[in-house]
Each structure stands twice: as structure tokens, then as C-alpha cells.
C-alpha positions as CSV (number, residue, x, y, z in Angstrom):
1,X,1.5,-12.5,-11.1
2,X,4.9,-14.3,-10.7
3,X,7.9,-13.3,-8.8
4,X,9.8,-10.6,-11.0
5,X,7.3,-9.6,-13.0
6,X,6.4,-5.7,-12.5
7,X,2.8,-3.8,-12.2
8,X,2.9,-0.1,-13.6
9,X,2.4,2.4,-11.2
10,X,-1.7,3.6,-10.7
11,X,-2.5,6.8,-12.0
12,X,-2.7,9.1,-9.7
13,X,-5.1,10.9,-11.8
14,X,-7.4,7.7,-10.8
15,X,-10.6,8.6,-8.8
16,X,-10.2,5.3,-6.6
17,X,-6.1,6.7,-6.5
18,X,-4.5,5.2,-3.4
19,X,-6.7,1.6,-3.6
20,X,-5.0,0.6,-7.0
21,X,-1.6,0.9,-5.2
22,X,0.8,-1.2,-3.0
23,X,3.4,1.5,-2.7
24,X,2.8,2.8,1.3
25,X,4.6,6.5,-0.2
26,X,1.1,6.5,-1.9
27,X,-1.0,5.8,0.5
28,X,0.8,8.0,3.3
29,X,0.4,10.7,0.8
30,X,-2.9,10.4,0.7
31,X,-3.9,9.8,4.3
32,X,-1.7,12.9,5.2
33,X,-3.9,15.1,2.7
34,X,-6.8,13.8,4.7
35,X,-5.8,14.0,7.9
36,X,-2.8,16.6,8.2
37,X,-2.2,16.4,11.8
38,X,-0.6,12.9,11.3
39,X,2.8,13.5,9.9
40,X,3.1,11.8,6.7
41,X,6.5,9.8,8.2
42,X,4.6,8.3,10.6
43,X,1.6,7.5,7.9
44,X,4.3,5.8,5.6
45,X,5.0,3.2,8.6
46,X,1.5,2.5,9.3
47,X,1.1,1.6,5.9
48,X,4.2,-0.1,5.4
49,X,3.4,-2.5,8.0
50,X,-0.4,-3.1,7.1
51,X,0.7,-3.8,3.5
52,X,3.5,-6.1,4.3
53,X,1.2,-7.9,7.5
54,X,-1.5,-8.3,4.6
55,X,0.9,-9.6,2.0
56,X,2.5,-12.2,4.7
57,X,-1.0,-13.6,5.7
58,X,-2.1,-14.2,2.0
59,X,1.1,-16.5,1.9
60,X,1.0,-18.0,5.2
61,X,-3.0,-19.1,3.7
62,X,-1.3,-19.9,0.3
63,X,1.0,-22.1,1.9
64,X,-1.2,-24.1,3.9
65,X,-3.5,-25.2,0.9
């Protein structure tokens, strides 16, 4: 995929419905229906972090190719 280019949004009606997604809102979601202790605020920065830590280190690896 190149820079620009959009992904449509993963069905929610999906079985495997977060894993097809990069949006953290999903995946919070999710986790907070799981576990509804955690609030899904706090979720949503978990997830924004992991995504974005996971998306930095495949371009850090990229890079030094």
C-alpha cells in the first residue's frame, strides 16, 4: 500500500472483527466488551500506542534494509 491510498473499514460483522482493523476505537471497543472493568478511554490509549509502536518498528526495519 502507498502513502494516500485508503483501506475500507473491516466489517464489523467479521468473526476475526477487531484483527482486520488498525483503528484503536475498534479495538478499545472490543477489549472493553471483554473486559468491562477497564474503561474503554483508557483501552483506546493502550491501543493507540501499541498500533503506532508497531507501525514505527516495521519502518525503522524497512529503513535499515
Amino acid at each position: 500500500m502507498t502513502s494516500g491510498e485508503k483501506t475500507a473499514n473491516p466489517s464489523r460483522d467479521d468473526p476475526n472483527w477487531p484483527l482486520p482493523s488498525f483503528d484503536a476505537r475498534d479495538w478499545a471497543e472490543a477489549f472493553h466488551k471483554q473486559f468491562p472493568a477497564v474503561p474503554e478511554d483508557v483501552a483506546l490509549s493502550w491501543f493507540a500506542n501499541a498500533l503506532m509502536r508497531g507501525y514505527d518498528e516495521r519502518t525503522l526495519r524497512k529503513a535499515a534494509e
